[in-house]
C-alpha positions as CSV (number, residue, x, y, z in Angstrom):
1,X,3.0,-0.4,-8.2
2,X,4.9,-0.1,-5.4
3,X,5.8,-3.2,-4.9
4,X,6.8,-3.7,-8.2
5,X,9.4,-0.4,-8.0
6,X,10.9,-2.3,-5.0
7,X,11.6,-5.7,-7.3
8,X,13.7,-3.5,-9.8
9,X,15.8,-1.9,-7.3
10,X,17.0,-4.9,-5.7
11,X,17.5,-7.4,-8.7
12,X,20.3,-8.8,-9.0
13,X,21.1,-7.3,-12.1
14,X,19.7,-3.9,-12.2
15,X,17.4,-2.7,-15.3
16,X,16.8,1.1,-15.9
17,X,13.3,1.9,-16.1
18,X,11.3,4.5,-17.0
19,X,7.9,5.9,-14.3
20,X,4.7,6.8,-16.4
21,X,2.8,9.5,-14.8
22,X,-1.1,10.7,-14.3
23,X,-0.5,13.6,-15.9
24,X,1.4,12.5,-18.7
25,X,4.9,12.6,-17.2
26,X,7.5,10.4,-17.1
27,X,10.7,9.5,-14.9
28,X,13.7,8.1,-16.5
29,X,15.6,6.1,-13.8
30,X,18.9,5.1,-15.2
31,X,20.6,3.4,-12.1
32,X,19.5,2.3,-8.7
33,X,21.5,5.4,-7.1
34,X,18.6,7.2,-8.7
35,X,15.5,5.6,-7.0
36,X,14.0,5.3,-3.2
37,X,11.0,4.5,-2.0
38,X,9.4,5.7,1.2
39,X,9.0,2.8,3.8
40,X,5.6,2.9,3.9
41,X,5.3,3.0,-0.1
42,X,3.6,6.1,-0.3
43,X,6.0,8.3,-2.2
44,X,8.6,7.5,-4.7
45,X,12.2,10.1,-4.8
46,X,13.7,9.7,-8.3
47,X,17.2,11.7,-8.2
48,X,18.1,13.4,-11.6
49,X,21.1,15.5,-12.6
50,X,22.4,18.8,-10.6
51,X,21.5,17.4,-7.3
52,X,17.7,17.8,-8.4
53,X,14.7,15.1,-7.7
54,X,11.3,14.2,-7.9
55,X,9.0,13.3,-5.5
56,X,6.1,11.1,-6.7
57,X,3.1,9.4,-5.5
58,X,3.2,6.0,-5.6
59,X,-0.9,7.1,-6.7
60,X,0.1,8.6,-9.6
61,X,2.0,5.7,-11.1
62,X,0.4,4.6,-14.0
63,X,2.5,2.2,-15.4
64,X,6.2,1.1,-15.7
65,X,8.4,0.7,-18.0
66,X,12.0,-1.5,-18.4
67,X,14.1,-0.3,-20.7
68,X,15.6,-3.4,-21.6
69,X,16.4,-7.2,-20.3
70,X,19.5,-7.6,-18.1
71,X,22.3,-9.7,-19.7
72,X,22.2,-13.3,-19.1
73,X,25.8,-15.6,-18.3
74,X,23.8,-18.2,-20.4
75,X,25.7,-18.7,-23.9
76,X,23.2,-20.6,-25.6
77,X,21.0,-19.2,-28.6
């Protein structure tokens, strides 16, 4: 899941995304300012509002969510 984390922060075009918990929680992460992952993968830091943040195992992850497509510079239908 990891792995997958890391392809959304460094799109080209970033997507927000939401982080499905274990137990049930969830982590909204609305720009890439808001995400880090550890080097070695093990832990995920998502950054909310008054300076606070989460620190998540990348074990707990148990799914992840895109909030919606990035734009496309294609006009066509």
């Amino acid at each position: 899941m990891t792995a997958d984390i890391r392809k959304l922060i460094h799109a080209a075009s970033f997507v927000p995304f939401t982080i499905h918990l274990a137990d049930g929680g969830q982590l909204r992460v609305p720009t890439v300012d808001h995400v880090a992952v550890q080097p070695t993968g093990g832990r995920i830091f998502v950054f909310g509002e008054d300076e606070r943040y989460d620190v998540v195992s990348a074990l707990m992850i148990t799914r992840v969510i895109v909030d919606r497509e990035p734009a496309t510079s294609d006009p066509s239908p």
